[in-house]
C-alpha positions as CSV (number, residue, x, y, z in Angstrom):
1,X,0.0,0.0,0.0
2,X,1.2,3.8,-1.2
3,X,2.0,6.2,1.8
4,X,-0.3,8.8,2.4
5,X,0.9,11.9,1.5
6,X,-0.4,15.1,3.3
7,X,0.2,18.9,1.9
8,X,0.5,21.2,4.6
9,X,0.0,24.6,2.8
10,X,0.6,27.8,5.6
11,X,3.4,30.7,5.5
12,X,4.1,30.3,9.0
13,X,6.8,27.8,9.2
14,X,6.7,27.4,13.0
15,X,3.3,25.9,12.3
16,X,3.9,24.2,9.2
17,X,6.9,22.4,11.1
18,X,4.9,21.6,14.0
19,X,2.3,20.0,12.1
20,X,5.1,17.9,10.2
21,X,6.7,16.5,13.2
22,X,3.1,15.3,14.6
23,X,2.0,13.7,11.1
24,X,5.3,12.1,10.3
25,X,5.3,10.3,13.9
26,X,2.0,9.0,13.1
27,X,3.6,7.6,9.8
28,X,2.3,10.2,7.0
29,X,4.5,12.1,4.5
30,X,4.4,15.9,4.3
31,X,4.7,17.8,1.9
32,X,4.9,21.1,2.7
33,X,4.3,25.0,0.7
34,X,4.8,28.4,1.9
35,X,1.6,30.1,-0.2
36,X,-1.1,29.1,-2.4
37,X,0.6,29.1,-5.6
38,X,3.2,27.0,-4.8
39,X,0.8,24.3,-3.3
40,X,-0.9,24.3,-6.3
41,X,1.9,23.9,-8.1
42,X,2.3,20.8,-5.8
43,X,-0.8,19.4,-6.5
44,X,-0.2,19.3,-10.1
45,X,2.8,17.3,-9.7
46,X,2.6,14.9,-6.5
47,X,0.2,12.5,-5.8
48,X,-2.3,14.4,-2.1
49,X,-4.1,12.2,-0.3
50,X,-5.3,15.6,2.3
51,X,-4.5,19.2,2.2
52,X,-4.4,21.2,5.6
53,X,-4.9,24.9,4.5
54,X,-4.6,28.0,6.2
55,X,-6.9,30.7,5.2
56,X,-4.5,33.9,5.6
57,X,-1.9,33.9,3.6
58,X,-0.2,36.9,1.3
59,X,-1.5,36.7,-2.4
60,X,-3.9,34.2,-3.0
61,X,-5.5,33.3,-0.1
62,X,-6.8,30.2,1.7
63,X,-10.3,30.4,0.3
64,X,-9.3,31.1,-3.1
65,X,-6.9,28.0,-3.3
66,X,-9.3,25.7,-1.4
67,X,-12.2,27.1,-4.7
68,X,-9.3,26.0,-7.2
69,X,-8.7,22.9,-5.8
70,X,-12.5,21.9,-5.6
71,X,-12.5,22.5,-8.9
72,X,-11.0,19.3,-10.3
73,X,-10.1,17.5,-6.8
74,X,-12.3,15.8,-4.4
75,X,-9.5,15.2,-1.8
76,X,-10.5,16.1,1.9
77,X,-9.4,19.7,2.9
78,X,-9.2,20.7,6.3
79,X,-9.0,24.8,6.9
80,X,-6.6,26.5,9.4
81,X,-7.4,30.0,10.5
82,X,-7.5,32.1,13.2
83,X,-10.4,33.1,13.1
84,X,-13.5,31.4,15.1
85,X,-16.0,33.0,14.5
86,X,-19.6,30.9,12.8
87,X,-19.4,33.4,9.8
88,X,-15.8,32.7,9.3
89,X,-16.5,28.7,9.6
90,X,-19.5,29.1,7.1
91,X,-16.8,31.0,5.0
92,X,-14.2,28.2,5.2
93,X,-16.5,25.4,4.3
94,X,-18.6,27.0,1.9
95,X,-15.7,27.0,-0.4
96,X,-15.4,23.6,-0.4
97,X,-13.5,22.6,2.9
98,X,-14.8,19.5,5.0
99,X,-13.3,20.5,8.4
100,X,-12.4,24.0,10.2
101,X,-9.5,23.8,12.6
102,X,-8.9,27.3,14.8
103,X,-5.0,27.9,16.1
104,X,-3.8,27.9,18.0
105,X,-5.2,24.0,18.0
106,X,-4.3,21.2,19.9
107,X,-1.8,19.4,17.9
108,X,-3.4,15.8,18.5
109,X,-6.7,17.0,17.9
110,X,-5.6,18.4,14.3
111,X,-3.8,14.9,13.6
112,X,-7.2,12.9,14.8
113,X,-8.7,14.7,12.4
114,X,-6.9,14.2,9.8
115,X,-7.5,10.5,10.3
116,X,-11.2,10.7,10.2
117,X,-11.1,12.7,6.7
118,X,-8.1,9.8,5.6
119,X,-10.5,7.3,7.0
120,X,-13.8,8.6,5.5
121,X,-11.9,9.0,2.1
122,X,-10.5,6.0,1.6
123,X,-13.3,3.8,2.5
124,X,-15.5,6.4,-0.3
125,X,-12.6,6.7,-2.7
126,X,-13.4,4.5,-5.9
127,X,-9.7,3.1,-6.1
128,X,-9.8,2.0,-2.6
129,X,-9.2,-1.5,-1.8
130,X,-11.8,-1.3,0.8
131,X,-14.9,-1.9,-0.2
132,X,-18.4,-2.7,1.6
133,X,-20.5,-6.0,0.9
134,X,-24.0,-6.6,0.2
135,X,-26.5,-4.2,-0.9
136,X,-25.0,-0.6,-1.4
137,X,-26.9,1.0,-4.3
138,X,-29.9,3.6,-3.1
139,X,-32.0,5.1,-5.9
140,X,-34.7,7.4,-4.6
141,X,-36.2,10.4,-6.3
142,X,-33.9,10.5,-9.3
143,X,-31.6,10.5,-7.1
144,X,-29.4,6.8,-7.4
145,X,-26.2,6.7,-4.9
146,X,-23.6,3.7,-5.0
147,X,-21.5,3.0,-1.4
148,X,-19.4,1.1,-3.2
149,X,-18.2,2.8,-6.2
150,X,-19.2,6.6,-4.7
151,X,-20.5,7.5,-7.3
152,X,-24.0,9.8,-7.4
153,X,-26.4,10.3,-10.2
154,X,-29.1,13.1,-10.4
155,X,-31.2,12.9,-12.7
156,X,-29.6,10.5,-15.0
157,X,-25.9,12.9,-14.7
158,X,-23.3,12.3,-12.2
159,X,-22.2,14.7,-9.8
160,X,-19.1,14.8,-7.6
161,X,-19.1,14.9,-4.1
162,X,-16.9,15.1,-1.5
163,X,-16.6,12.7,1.2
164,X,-18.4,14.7,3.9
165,X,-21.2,15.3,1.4
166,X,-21.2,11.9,0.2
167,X,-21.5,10.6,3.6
168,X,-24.6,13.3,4.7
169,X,-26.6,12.3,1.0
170,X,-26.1,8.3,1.8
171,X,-27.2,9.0,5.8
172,X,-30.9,10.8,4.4
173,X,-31.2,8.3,1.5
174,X,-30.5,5.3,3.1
175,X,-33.2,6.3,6.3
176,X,-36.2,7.5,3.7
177,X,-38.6,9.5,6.3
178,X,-36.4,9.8,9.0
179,X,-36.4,13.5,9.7
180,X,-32.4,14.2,11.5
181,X,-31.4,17.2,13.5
182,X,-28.1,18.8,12.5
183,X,-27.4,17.5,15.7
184,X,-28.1,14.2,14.7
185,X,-26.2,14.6,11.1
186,X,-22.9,15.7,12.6
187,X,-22.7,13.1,15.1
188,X,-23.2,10.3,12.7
189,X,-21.0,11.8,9.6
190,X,-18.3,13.2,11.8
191,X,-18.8,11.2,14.6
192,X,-18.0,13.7,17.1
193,X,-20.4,14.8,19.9
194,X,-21.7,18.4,19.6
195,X,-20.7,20.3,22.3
196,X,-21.7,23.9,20.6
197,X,-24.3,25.1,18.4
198,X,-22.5,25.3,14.7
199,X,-24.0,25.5,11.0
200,X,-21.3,22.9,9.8
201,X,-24.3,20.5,8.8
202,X,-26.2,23.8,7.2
203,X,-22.7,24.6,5.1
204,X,-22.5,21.2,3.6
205,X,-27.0,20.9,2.9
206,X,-26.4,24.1,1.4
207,X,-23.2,22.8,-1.3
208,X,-25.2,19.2,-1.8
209,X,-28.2,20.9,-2.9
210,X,-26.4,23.1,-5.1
211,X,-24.9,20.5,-6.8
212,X,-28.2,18.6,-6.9
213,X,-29.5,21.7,-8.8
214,X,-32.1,21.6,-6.2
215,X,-33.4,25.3,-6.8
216,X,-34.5,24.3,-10.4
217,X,-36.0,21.3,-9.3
218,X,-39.6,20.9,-8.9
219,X,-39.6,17.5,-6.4
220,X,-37.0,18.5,-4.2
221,X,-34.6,15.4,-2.9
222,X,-33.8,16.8,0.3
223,X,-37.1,18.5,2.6
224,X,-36.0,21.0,5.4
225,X,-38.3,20.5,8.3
226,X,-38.1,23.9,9.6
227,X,-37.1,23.9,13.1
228,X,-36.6,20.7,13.1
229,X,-33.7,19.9,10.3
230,X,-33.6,18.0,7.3
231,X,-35.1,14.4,5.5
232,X,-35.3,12.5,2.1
233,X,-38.6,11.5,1.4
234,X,-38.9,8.1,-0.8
């Protein structure tokens, strides 16, 4: 098996460092970037399993790299700022991100999450050796999702997802009815507790139904229960 290969993207090399000597001991490879540009740069050439991005950096941005990287990569990206606040979370993963880390973090926090991105990916990525048994094909409402293969079709046309949104779509479709709380969504997809209100959940509905073209669509796939939070109706 390959190593995983992490690119740790941040012009603070204290931090960058930091985060290299903690992935490294847990067996990863880093490779590492001073500023957007030059992590896209690596992208291009080196095979990334996960990126860990910080948001504020001179020239372009975190935001701005994490939109040019979503728009031909569905690797997990986890955001570094900061910056705590919920509009600056919503901000982070609305470009695409699937996790928000604020510094000054707990350095084996950051590292158990990149495991759970690495974890969630691989089992999701289509050239993964693992791979589920039985049953894994959903089709609901034009809507036809495969566990196995990841692969989503609206409509009759495929759409790309990342693993976080893959993982929220398969938890509504495969419980047709069931109305879950964000509550309820984060703790199964992230499997985390919720210790804070946070519109994580709300972030990633939003993207899914983008991608779904839900506004156009006259028999939405996914129903807000207002107050309540969110279901897919068979």
């Amino acid at each position: 098996m390959s190593e995983t290969r992490i690119l740790v993207v941040d012009d603070e090399k204290e931090i960058a460092d930091l985060i290299e000597i903690y992935l490294v001991s847990d067996g990863y490879k880093v490779l590492k970037a001073n500023n957007a540009e030059e992590g896209l740069a690596v992208l291009e050439k080196e095979e990334v399993h996960l990126v860990l991005l910080d948001i504020m950096m001179p020239g372009m941005n975190g935001l701005e790299m994490c939109k040019k990287i979503r728009e031909t990569n569905n690797i997990p990206i986890i955001m570094l700022s900061a910056k705590s606040t919920d509009l600056d979370k919503i901000l982070g993963l609305g470009t695409g991100a699937d996790d928000y880390v604020t510094k000054p973090f707990n350095p084996l926090e950051l590292t158990a999450r990149v495991k759970s991105q690495l974890r969630r990916y691989t089992q999701l990525n289509p050239n993964s050796s693992v791979h589920s048994t039985g049953k894994n094909e959903i089709t609901i409402k034009g809507l036809t999702i495969n566990k196995d293969n990841h692969k989503v079709m609206v409509d009759g046309e495929e759409i790309k997802l990342t693993p976080i949104e893959f993982d929220i779509l398969f938890l509504l479709a495969s419980n047709p009815g069931r109305v879950f709380s964000t509550d309820e969504i984060f703790e199964n997809v992230w499997n985390e507790k919720v210790y804070e209100a946070n519109n994580t959940v709300m972030v990633h509905i939003r993207r899914l139904r983008g991608k779904m073209k839900e506004d156009t669509r006259q028999n939405k796939i996914i129903t807000t229960v207002w107050g309540v939070g969110y279901k897919i109706e068979k």
